[in-house]
C-alpha positions as a Python dict, from the first residue, in 0.01 Angstrom:
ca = {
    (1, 'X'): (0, 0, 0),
    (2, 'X'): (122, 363, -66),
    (3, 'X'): (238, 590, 249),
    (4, 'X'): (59, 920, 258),
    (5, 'X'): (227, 1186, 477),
    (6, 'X'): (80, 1501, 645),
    (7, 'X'): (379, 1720, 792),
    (8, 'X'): (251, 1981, 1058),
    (9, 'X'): (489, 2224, 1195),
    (10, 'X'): (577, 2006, 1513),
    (11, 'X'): (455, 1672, 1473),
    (12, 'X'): (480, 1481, 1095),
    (13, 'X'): (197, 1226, 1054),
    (14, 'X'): (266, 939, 845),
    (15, 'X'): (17, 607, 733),
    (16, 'X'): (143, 332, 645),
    (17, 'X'): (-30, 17, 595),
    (18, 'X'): (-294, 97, 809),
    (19, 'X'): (-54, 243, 1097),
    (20, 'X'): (-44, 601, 1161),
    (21, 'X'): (334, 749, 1283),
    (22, 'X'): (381, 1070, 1455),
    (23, 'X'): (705, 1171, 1466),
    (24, 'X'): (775, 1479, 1683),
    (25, 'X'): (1049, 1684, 1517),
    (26, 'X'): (1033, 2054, 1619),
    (27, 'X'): (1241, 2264, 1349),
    (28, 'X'): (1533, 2409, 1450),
    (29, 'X'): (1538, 2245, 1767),
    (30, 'X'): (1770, 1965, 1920),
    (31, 'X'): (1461, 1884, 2155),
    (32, 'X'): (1103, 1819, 2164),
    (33, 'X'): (901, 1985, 2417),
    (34, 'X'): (515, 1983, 2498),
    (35, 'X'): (419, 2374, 2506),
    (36, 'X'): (55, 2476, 2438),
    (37, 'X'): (134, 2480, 2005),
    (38, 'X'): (280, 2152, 2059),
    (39, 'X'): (-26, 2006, 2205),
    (40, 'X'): (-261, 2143, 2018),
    (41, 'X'): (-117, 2017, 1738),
    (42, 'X'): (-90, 1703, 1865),
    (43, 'X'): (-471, 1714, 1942),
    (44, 'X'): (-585, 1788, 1591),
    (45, 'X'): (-399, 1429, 1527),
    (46, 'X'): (-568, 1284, 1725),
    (47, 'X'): (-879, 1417, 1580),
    (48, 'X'): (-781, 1246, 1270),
    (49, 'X'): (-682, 913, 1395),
    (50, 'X'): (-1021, 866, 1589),
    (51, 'X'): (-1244, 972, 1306),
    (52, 'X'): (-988, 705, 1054),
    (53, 'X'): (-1137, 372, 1086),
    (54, 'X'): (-891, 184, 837),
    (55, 'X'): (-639, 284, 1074),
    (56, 'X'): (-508, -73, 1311),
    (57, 'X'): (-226, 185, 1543),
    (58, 'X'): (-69, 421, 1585),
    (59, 'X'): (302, 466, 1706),
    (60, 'X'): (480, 802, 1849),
    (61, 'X'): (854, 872, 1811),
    (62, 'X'): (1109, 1101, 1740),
    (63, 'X'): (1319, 1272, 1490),
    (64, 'X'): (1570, 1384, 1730),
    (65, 'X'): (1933, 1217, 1775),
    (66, 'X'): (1933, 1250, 2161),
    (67, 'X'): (1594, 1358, 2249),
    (68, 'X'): (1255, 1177, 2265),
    (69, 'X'): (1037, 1467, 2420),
    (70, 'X'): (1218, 1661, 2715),
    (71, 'X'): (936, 1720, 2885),
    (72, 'X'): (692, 2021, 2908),
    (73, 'X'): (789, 2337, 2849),
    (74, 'X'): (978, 2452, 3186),
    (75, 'X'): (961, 2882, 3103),
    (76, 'X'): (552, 2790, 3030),
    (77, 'X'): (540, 2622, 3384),
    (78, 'X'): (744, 2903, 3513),
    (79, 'X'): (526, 3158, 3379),
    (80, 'X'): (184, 3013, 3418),
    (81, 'X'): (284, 2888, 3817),
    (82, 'X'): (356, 3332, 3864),
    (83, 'X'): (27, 3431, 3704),
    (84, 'X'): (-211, 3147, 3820),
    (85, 'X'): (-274, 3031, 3463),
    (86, 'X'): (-82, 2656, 3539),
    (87, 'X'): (-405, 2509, 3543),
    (88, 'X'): (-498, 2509, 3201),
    (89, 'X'): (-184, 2411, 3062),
    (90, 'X'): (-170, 2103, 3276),
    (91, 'X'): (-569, 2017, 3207),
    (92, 'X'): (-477, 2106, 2825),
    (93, 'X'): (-219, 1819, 2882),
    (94, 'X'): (-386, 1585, 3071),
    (95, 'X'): (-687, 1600, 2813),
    (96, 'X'): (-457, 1495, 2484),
    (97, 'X'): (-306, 1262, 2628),
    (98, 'X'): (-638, 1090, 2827),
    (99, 'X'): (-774, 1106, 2454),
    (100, 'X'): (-448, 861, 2307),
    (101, 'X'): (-531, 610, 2628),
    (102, 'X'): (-901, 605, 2514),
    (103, 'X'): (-785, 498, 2126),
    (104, 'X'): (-958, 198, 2052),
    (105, 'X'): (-680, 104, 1853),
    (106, 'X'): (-336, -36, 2020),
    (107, 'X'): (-99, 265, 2047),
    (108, 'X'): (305, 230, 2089),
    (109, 'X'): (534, 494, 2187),
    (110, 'X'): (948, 412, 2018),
    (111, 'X'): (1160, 574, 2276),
    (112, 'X'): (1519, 671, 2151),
    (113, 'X'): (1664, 922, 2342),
    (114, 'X'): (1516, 1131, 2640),
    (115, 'X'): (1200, 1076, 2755),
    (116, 'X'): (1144, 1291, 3087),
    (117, 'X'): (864, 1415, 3251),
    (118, 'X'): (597, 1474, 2970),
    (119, 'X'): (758, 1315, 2740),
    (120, 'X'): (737, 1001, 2944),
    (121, 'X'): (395, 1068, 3055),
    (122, 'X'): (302, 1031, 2676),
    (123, 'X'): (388, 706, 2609),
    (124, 'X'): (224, 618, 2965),
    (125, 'X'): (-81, 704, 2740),
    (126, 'X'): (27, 430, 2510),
    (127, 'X'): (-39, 24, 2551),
    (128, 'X'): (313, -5, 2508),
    (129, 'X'): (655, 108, 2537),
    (130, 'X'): (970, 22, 2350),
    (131, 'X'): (1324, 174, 2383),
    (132, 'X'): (1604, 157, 2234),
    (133, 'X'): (1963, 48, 2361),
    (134, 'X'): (2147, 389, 2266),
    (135, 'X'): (2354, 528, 2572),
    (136, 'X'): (2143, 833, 2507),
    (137, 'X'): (1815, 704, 2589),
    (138, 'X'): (1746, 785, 2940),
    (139, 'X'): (1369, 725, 3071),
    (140, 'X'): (1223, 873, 3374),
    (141, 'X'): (1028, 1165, 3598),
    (142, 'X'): (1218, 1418, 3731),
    (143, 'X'): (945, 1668, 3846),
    (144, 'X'): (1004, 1611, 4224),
    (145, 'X'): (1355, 1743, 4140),
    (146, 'X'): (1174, 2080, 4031),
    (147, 'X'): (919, 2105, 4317),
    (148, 'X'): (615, 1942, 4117),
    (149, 'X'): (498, 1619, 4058),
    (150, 'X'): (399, 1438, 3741),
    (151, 'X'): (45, 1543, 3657),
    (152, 'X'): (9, 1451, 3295),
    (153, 'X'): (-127, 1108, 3453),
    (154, 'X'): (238, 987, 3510),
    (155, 'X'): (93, 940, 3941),
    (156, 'X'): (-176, 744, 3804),
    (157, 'X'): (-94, 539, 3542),
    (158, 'X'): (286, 480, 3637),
    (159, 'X'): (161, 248, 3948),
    (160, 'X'): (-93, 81, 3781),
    (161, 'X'): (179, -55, 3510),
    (162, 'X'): (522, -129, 3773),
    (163, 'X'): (309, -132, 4105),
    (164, 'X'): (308, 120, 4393),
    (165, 'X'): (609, 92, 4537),
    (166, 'X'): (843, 104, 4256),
    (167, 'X'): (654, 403, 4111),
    (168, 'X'): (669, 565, 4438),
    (169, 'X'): (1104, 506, 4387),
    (170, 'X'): (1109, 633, 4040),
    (171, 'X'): (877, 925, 4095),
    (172, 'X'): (1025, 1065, 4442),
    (173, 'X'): (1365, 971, 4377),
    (174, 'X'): (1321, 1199, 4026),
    (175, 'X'): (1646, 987, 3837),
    (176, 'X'): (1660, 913, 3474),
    (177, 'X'): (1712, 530, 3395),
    (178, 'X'): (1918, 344, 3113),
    (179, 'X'): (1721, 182, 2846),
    (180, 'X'): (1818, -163, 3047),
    (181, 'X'): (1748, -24, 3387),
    (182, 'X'): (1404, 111, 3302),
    (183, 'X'): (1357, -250, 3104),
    (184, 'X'): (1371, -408, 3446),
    (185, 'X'): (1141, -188, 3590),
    (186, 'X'): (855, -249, 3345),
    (187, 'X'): (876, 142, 3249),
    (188, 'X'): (901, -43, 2888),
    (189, 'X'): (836, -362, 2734),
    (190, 'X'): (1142, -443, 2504),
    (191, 'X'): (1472, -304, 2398),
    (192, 'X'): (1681, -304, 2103),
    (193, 'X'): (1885, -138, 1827),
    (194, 'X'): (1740, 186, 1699),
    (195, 'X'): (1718, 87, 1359),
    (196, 'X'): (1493, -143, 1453),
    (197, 'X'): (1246, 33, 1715),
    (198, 'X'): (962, 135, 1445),
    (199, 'X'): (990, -323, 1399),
    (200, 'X'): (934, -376, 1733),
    (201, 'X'): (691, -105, 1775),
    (202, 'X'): (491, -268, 1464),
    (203, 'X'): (512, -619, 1638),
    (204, 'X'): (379, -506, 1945),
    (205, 'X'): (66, -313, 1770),
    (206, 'X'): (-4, -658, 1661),
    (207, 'X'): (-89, -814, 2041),
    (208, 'X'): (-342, -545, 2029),
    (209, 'X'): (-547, -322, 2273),
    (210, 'X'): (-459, -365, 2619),
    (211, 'X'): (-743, -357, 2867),
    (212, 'X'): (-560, -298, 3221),
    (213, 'X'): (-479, 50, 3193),
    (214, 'X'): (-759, 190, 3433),
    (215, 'X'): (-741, -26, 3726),
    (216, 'X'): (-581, 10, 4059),
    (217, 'X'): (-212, -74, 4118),
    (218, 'X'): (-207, -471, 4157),
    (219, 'X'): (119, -374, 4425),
    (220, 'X'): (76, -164, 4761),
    (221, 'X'): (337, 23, 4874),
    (222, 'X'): (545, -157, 5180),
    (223, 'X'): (517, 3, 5532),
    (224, 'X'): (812, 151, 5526),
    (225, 'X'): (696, 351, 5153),
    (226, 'X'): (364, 416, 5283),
    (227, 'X'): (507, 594, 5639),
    (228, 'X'): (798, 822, 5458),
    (229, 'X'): (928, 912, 5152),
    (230, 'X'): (1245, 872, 5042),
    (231, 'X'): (1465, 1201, 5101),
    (232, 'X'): (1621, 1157, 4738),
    (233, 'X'): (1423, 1436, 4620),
    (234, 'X'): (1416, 1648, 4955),
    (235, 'X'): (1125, 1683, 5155),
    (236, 'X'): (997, 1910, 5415),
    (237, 'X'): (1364, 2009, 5570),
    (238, 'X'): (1481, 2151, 5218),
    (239, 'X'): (1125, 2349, 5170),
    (240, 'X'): (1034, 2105, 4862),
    (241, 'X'): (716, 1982, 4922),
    (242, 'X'): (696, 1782, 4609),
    (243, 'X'): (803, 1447, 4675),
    (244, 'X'): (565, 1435, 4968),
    (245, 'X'): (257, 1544, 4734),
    (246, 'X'): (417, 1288, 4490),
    (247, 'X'): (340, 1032, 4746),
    (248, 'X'): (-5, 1138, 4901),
    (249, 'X'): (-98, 1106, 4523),
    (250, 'X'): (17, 758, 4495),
    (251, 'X'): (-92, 649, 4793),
    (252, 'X'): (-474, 768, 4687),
    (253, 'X'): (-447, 592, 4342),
    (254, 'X'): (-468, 308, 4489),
    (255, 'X'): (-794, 289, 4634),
    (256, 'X'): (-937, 567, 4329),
    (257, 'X'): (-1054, 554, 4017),
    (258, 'X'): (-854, 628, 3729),
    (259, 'X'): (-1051, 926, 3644),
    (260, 'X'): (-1078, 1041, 4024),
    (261, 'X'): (-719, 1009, 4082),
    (262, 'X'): (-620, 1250, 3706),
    (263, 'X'): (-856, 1518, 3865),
    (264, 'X'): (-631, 1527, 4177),
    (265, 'X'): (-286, 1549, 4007),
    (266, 'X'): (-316, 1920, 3834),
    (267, 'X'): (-448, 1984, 4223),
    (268, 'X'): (-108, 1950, 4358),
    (269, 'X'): (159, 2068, 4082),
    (270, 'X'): (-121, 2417, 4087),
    (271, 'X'): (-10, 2415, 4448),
    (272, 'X'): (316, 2355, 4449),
    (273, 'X'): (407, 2563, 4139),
    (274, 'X'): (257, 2869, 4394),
    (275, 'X'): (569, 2853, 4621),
    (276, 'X'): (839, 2990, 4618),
    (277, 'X'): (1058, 2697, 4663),
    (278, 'X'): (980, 2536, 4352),
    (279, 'X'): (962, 2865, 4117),
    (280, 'X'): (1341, 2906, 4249),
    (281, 'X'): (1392, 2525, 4170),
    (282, 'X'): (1287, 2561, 3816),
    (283, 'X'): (1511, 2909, 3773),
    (284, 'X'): (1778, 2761, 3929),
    (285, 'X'): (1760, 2491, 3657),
    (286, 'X'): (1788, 2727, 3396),
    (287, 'X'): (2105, 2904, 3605),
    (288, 'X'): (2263, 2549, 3519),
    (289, 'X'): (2166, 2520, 3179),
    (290, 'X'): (2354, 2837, 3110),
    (291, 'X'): (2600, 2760, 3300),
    (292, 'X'): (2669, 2435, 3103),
    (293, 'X'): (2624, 2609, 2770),
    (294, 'X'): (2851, 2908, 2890),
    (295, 'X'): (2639, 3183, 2820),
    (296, 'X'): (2624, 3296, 3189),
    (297, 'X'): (2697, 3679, 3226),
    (298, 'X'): (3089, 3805, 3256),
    (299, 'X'): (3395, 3586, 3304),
    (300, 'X'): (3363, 3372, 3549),
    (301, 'X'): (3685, 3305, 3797),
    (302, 'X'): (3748, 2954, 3953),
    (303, 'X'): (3776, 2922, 4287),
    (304, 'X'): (4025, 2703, 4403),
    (305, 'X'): (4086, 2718, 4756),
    (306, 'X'): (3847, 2744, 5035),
    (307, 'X'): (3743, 2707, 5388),
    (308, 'X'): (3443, 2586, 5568),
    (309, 'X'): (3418, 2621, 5953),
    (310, 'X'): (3229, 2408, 6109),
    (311, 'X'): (3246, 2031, 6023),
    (312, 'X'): (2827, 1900, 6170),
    (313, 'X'): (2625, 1797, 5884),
    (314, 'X'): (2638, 2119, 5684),
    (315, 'X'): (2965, 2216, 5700),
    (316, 'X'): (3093, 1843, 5614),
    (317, 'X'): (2847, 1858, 5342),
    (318, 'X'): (2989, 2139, 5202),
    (319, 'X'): (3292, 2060, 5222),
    (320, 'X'): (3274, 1731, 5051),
    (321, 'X'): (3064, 1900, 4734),
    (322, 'X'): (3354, 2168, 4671),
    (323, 'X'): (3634, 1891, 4713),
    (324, 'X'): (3424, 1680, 4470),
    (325, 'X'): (3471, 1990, 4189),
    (326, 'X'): (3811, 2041, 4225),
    (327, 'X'): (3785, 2295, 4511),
    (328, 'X'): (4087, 2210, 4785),
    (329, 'X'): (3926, 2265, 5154),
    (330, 'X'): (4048, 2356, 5474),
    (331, 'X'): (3791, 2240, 5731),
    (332, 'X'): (3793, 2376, 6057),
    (333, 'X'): (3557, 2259, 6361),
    (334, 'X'): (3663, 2331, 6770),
    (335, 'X'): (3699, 1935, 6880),
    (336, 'X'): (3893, 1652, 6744),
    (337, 'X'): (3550, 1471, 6808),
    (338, 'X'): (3336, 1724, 6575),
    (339, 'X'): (3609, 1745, 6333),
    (340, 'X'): (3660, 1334, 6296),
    (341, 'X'): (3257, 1320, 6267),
    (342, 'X'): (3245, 1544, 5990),
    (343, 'X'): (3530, 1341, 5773),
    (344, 'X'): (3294, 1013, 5843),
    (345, 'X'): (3032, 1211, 5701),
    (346, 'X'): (3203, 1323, 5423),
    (347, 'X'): (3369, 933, 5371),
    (348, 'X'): (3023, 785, 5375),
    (349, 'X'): (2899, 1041, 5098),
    (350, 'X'): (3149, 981, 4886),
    (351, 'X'): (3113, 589, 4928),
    (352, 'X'): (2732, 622, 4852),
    (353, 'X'): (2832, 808, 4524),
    (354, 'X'): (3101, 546, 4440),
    (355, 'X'): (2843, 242, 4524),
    (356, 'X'): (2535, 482, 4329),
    (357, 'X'): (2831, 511, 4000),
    (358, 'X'): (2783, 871, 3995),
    (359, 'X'): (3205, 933, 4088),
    (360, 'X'): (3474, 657, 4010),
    (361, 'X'): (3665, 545, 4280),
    (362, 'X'): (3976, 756, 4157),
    (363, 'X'): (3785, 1061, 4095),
    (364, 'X'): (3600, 992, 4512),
    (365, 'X'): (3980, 906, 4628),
    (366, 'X'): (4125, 1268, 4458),
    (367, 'X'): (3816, 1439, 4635),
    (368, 'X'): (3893, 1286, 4972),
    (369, 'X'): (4257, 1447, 4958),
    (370, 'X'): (4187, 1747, 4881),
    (371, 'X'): (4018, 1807, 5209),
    (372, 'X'): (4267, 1949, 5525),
    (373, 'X'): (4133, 1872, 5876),
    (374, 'X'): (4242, 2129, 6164),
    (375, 'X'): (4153, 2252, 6546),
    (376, 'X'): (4353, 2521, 6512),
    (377, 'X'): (4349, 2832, 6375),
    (378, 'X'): (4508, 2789, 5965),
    (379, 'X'): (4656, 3040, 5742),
    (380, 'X'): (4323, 3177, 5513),
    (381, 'X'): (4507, 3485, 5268),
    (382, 'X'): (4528, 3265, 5033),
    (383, 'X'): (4163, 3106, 5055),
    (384, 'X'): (3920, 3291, 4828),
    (385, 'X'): (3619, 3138, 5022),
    (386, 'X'): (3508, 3149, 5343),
    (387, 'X'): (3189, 2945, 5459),
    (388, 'X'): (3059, 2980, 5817),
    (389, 'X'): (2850, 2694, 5950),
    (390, 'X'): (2803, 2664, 6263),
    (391, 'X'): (2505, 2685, 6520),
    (392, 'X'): (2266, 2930, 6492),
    (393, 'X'): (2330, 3152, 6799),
    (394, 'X'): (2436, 3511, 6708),
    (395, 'X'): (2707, 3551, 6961),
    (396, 'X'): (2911, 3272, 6854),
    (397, 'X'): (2865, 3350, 6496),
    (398, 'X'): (3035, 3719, 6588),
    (399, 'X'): (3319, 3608, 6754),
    (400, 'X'): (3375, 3409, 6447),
    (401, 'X'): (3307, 3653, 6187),
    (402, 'X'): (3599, 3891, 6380),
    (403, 'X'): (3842, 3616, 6370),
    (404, 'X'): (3768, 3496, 6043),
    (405, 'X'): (3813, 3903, 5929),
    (406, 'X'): (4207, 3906, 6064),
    (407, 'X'): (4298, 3571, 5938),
    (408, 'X'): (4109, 3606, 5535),
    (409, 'X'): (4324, 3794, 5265),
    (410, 'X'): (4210, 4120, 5133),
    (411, 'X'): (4012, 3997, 4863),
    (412, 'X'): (3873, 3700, 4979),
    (413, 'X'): (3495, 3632, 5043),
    (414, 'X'): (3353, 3569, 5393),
    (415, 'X'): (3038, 3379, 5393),
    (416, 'X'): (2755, 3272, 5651),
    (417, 'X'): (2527, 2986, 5549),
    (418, 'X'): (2249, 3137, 5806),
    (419, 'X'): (1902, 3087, 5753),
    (420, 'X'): (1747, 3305, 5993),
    (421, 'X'): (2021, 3580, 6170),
    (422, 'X'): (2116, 3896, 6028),
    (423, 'X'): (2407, 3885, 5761),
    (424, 'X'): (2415, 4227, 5782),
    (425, 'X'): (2507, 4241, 6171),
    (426, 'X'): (2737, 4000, 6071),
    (427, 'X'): (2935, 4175, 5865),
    (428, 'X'): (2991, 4483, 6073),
    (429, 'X'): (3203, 4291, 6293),
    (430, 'X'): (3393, 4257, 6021),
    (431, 'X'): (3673, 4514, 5899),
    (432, 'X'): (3532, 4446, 5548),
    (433, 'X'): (3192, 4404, 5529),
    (434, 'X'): (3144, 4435, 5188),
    (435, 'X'): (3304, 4128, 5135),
    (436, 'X'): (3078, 3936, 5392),
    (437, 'X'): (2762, 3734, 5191),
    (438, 'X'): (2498, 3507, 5304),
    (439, 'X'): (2539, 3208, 5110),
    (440, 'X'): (2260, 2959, 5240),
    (441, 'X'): (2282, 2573, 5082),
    (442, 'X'): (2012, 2300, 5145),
    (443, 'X'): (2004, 1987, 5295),
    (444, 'X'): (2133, 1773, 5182),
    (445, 'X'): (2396, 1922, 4992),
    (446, 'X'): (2555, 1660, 4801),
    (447, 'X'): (2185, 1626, 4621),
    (448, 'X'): (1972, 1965, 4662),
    (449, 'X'): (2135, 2202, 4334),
    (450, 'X'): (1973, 2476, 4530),
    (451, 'X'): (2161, 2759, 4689),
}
């Protein structure tokens, strides 16, 4: 049979032999992303393919080398969240892709490359899921890592196809998997070379509609998932909300409907997207994009030596993420005792990164020596940053800040990582105050990219 094609401006519809392809390809673009154009568009396709009634499937995939759909449109969310207009977008959303579930023909999304947030949420939609094995393709919801949650049905229908409990891990822990990794969690149902995903895609149209889609997870969440979430994605200490919503979500989808639990999801990202925690999430996101593509404003100067005082959680925290970069560290702490507790905190984060293969054990073993232990005073002029953590009471933060202001160098930078004193009555018992900053990180540091 002849192929007829229909190319729209962000989505090119293809049908052949009774199978219609959508291919997302947004010109001059590396990416796919769902903004409001996008899924409009892809609505109107839809349109087609339910009033077609030669058509057998349909399967959605991507033009892109690296990139299956990003995700939705982050500057939209960021927007919409500041003038209360989030709602729409996300019901806009949810509608489309409710409409691909409700297909009576079998629908299969070919994953090659990135498929986060959104863009996993779409083939959720679909009866099946194939990826392929390219190191590129990485499969997942990173939302709680923003401050939201998934609400284009990925806290609904992700549990009812992998269970509860290892939704609950994907969604709060926000990580993107491997191809193979996200094979063995059922987030899709084969693998293989990308030159032959549109064959498996095909092969899989033919075992037809599945009818499972709308009921409950068939796997509760364990005791200890049901009582706590895990902290991978923060919680209440770092002023993310997000993966605790994730999980109140999840926990009610098991006991809802399909259709009761979708009306509750754009409930919670609305809320969350009010706050300022996750509005400075989602700029500080952007901050690292630029800073990755180096288009940040003015030269930027490396810092290479610094000092943290104070070695409790925090401090050894902080210590260990600027080792970790390169940054040599003197830390400082009043006991042997503190100061020995804060390298075993330090050790056991850079064994969990080792064991988690996010740092080689070279790369963990060149952190670990660039950190310098002391009780005593040390020689800071040639430090060019200072970080005070220690406990919140004013009057020992003072006495610091005037010792700290005879032992720094004339240029170097004296900060407090105070959440709740003046920095200001800080630095005036300084004799430079203009070089004293607040510099605040979250908890924990090693994991929260928010300063």
């Amino acid at each position: 049979m002849s192929a007829a094609t229909a190319t729209a401006s962000m989505i090119q519809r293809k049908i052949d032999n009774q199978v219609c392809l959508l291919t997302f390809d947004r010109p001059d673009s590396g990416a796919n992303i769902f903004d409001a154009a996008t899924l409009q568009e892809l609505n109107e396709h839809v349109d087609f393919i339910e009033k077609e009634s030669s058509l057998r499937g349909l399967i959605i995939a991507s033009a892109k080398k690296s990139i299956f759909i990003a995700g939705a449109d982050l500057k939209t969310l960021l927007r919409q969240a500041q003038t209360g207009e989030l709602r729409d977008f996300i019901a806009q959303g949810q509608r489309v892709f409710n409409r691909i579930a409700a297909l009576k023909m079998p629908s299969v999304a070919a994953i090659h490359g990135a498929a986060a947030g959104g863009g996993y949420e779409v083939t959720l939609a679909c009866d099946y899921r194939v990826g392929s094995d390219d190191p590129g393709t990485r499969i997942g919801l990173p939302e709680t890592t923003l401050g939201l949650v998934p609400a284009w049905g990925g806290c609904t229908r992700l549990p009812r196809l992998i269970g509860a409990e290892k939704a609950a891990e994907v969604i709060l822990k926000g990580k993107l998997y491997s191809a193979k990794d996200a094979l063995k969690l059922g987030l899709v149902d084969e693998v293989g070379p990308r030159d032959q995903l549109l064959d498996l895609a095909k092969k899989k149209l033919s075992a037809g509609k599945r009818s499972a889609a709308g009921k409950p997870s068939p796997y509760p969440l364990s005791e200890r998932e049901a009582d706590s979430p895990p902290r991978a994605g923060g919680g209440k200490r770092t002023g993310n909300a997000a993966p605790a919503r994730a999980l109140e979500a999840i926990k009610k989808t098991l006991t809802d409907s399909i259709d009761e639990s979708l009306k509750r999801e754009p409930d919670a990202i609305v809320d969350l997207g009010k706050t300022e925690s996750t509005q400075n999430l989602i700029r500080n996101f952007f901050l690292a994009e630029k800073y990755k593509k180096g288009t940040s404003r003015g030269p930027v100067k490396k810092v290479a030596h610094a000092a943290v005082i104070g070695a409790g959680v925090m401090g050894s925290g902080i210590a260990q993420w600027l080792s970790s970069r390169g940054v040599t560290v003197i830390l400082r702490d009043i006991s042997r005792e503190l100061v020995d507790r804060g390298l075993a905190n330090i050790e056991k984060i850079y064994s969990d990164a080792v064991k988690r293969h996010r740092l080689t054990e070279e790369k963990a073993k060149q952190g670990r020596a660039r950190i310098v232990a002391s009780t005593a005073p040390m020689e800071l002029r040639d430090v060019q940053f200072v970080i005070e953590v220690v406990s919140e009471k004013m009057e020992i933060k003072t006495e610091i800040f005037r010792e700290l202001s005879m032992q720094a160098g004339p240029k170097t930078i004296v900060a407090t990582n105070t959440s709740a004193l003046s920095v200001s009555a800080l630095a005036d018992c300084t004799v430079a105050p203009e070089r004293v900053v607040g510099l605040h990180f979250f908890n924990p540091v090693s994991r929260m990219k928010l300063v």
